[in-house]
N, C-alpha and C positions, 0 to 999 in steps of 0.2 A: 698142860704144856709145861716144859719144865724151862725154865730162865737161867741164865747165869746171873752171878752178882749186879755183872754191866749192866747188863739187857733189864736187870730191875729198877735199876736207875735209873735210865732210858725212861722207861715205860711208867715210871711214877713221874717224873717231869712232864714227860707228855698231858700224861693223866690232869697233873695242879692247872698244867694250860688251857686245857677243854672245862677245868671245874673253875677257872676264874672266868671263862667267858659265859659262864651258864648261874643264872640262879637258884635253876630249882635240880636237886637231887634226891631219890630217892632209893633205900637200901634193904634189901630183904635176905631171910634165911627161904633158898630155896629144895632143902633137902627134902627128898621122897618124891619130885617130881620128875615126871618120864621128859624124853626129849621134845616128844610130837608137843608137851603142852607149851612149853618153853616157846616151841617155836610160834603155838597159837599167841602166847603173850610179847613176844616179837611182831607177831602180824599186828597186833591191835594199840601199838604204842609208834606204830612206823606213820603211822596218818597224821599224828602229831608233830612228825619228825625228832622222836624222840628213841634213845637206843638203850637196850638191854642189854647189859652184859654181864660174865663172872667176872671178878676179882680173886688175886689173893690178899689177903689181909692184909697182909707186909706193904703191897704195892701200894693196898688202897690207903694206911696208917699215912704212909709216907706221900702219896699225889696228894690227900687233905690237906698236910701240917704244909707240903711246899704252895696251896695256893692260899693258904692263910684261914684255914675252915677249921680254926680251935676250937677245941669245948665237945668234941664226940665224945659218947661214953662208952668204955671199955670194953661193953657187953657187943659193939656194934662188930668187934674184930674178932665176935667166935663165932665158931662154926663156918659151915660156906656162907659167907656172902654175893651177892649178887647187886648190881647198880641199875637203874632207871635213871639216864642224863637224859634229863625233859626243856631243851631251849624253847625258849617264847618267853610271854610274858603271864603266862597263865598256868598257876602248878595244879590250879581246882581238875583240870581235864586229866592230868594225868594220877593227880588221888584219885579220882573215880575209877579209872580203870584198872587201877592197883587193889584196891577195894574189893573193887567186884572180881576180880581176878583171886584174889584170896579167898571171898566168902563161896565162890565156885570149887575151887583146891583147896581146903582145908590145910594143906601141907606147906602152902606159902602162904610166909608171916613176916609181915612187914615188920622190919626193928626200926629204921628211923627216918626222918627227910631234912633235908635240907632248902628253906625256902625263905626268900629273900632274907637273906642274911642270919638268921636263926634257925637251931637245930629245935626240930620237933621230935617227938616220942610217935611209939608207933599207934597209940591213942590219938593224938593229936593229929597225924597223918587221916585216921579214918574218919574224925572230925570235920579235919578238910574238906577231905571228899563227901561230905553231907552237904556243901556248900552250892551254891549256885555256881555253875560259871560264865565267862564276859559275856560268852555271846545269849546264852540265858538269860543272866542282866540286862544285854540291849535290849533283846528283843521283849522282856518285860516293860522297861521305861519306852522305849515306843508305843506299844499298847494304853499305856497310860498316857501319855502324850496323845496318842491320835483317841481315844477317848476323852477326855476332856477337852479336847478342840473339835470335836464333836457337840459336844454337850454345849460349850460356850458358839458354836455357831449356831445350834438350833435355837438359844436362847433368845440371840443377837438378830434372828428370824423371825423371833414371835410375833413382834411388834406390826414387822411389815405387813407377813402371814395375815393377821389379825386384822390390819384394815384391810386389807384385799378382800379377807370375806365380809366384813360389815357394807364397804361397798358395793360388793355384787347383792348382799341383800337388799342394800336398800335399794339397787335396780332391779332387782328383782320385783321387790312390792312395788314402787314404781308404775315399774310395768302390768303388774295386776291391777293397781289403782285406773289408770288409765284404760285399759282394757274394760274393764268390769263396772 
């Protein structure tokens, strides 16, 4: 789509406004890929409520430096780029599916991210995405949690456990004494 000067400036303003409200960004060279897959990697980043888009360069050089996102490196503004604006508080979910969206398309290559407050390499992004995420982590510390409360109740049980049956044996014999 082609822009006028104005309309650049418009739309890299806009752009700095949605990248100050957002901490996690992510930036790829999409070239060689068909439309249908674009749109598959659209479907799979919308559940996060996160959004895919092109840029051009120019727009994207300028919405960075206007929300204060110094320090990209040069390499980041060749060729097509393309953005993953991923709001929340979790960037691990959307490196995973960038990731895996890559190692599927060979032709898309992540060049950089942006995640709380520092620019990562596109190593570092897939890094990321080897990580666990939040809800991964709860639902691990819960497991551990309810295992060990586990463990410490059955302990916290023995004792009682343990006379209940000393008692019933000894009614037990008891009762055979008696009997017998």
């Amino acid at each position: 789509m082609k822009y006028t000067k104005k309309e650049k400036v418009e739309k890299s303003k806009e752009l700095a406004v949605e990248f100050g409200k957002t901490a996690n960004l992510f930036f790829a060279d999409f070239q060689g890929l068909k439309f249908q897959e674009m749109a598959e990697l659209r479907s799979k980043v919308a559940p996060m409520k996160g959004r895919f888009q092109v840029l051009k360069n120019t727009m994207l050089r300028f919405a960075l430096k206007g929300a204060g996102f110094e320090g990209a490196k040069p390499d980041l503004f060749k060729g097509q780029t393309a953005m993953l604006l991923a709001p929340g508080e979790d960037p691990i979910a959307a490196a995973k599916v960038l990731a895996a969206f890559a190692k599927q398309f060979p032709a898309f290559k992540l060049k950089a991210g942006w995640v709380g407050g520092a620019w990562l390499g596109a190593e570092d992004v897939k890094k990321l995405s080897a990580l666990a995420t939040k809800p991964e982590l709860l639902t691990k510390l819960a497991s551990v949690l309810y295992g060990a409360m586990s463990n410490m109740a059955a302990v916290l049980a023995a004792p009682a456990r343990d006379l209940a049956m000393t008692l019933k044996a000894l009614e037990a014999e008891r009762s055979k004494a008696q009997a017998g």
